[in-house]
N, C-alpha and C positions, 0 to 999 in steps of 0.2 A: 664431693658428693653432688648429683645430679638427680633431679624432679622433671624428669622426659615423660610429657603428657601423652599419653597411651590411647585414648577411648577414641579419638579422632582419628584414625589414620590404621592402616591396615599395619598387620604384625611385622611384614617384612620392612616396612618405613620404617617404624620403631627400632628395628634390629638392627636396620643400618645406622638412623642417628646412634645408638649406642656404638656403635664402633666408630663412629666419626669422632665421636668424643675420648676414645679410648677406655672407655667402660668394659671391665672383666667381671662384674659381680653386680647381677641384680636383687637386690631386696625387696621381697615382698612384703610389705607391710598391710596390703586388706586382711582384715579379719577375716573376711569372706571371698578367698580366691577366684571367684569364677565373676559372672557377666551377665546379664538379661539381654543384652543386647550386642555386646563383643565376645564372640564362641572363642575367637582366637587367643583370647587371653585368658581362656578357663587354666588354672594352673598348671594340668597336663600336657597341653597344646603350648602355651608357654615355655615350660620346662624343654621341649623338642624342639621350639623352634631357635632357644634359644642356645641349649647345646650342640646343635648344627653347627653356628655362629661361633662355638668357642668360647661362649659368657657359662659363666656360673651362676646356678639358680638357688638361695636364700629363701626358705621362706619363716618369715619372723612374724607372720600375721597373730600368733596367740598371744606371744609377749608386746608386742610392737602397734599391733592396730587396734583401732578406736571404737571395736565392740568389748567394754569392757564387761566382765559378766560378777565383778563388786558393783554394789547399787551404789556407793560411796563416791564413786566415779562419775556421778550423773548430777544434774542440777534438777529440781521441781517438776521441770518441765520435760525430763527424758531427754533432754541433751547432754553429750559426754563433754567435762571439763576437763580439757588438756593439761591442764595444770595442776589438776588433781592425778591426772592418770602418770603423767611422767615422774612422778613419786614413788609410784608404787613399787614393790620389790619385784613382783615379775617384771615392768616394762624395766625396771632398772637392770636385771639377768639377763632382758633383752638387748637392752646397751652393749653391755658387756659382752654377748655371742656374735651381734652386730661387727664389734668390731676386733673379735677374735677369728670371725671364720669370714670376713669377707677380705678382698682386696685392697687397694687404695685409691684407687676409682669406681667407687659403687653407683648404680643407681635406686632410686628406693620409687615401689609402684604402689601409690596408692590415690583415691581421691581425693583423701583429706590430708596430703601431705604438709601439703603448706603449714599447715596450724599444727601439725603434729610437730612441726620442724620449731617453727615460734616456740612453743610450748619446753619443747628441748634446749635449746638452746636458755631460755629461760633461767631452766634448770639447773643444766651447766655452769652457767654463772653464778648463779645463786649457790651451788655446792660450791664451790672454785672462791668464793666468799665467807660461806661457814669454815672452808679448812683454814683461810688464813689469819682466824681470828684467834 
């Protein structure tokens, strides 16, 4: 799995690192697919230029990204806790189509991937712990 920063760089750089990498299957993980400022990565323009390319386009941002719309999911302050959200039964549904309908070289696009990933992995282990008890 690969976290290819997108916002920097115009869509056909992105498209080629992904094939440099051997990437068939991109994940989209924004809640919110499109761009204020990058048009090329609005999710339609995306999805085209990515199918050109021969990548597969994912997009998992309802289960998967970090606008969660449980309030349960937030802290005081309106910020989402990843570690609240990777619990849940949708982003868990999301796991699960993640990685029934992608390849095995994915890439996942989102801003806040990093912490999503933490967050996951987290998780993983912590489940990977309760089963063996």
């Amino acid at each position: 799995m690969f976290t290819i920063g997108y916002a920097t760089k115009p869509v056909d750089v992105y498209v080629a690192q992904l094939l440099e990498r051997g990437v068939t299957v991109v994940a989209d993980v924004r809640s919110v697919p499109y761009s204020k400022r990058f048009y090329e990565y609005h999710r339609e323009s995306l999805m085209q230029h990515l199918q050109q390319a021969g990548i597969r386009y994912v997009y998992l941002g309802e289960e998967l990204g970090p606008r969660s719309k449980d309030p349960q999911h937030y802290d005081e302050t309106g910020q989402v806790q990843f570690d609240r959200l990777v619990d849940a039964p949708l982003y868990r549904a999301g796991e699960q189509r993640l990685l029934r309908e992608t390849g095995t070289t994915i890439d996942m696009l989102a801003g806040e991937v990093e912490a999503l990933q933490m967050a996951w992995k987290k998780q993983c282990l912590a489940r990977a712990y309760r089963k063996s008890e």
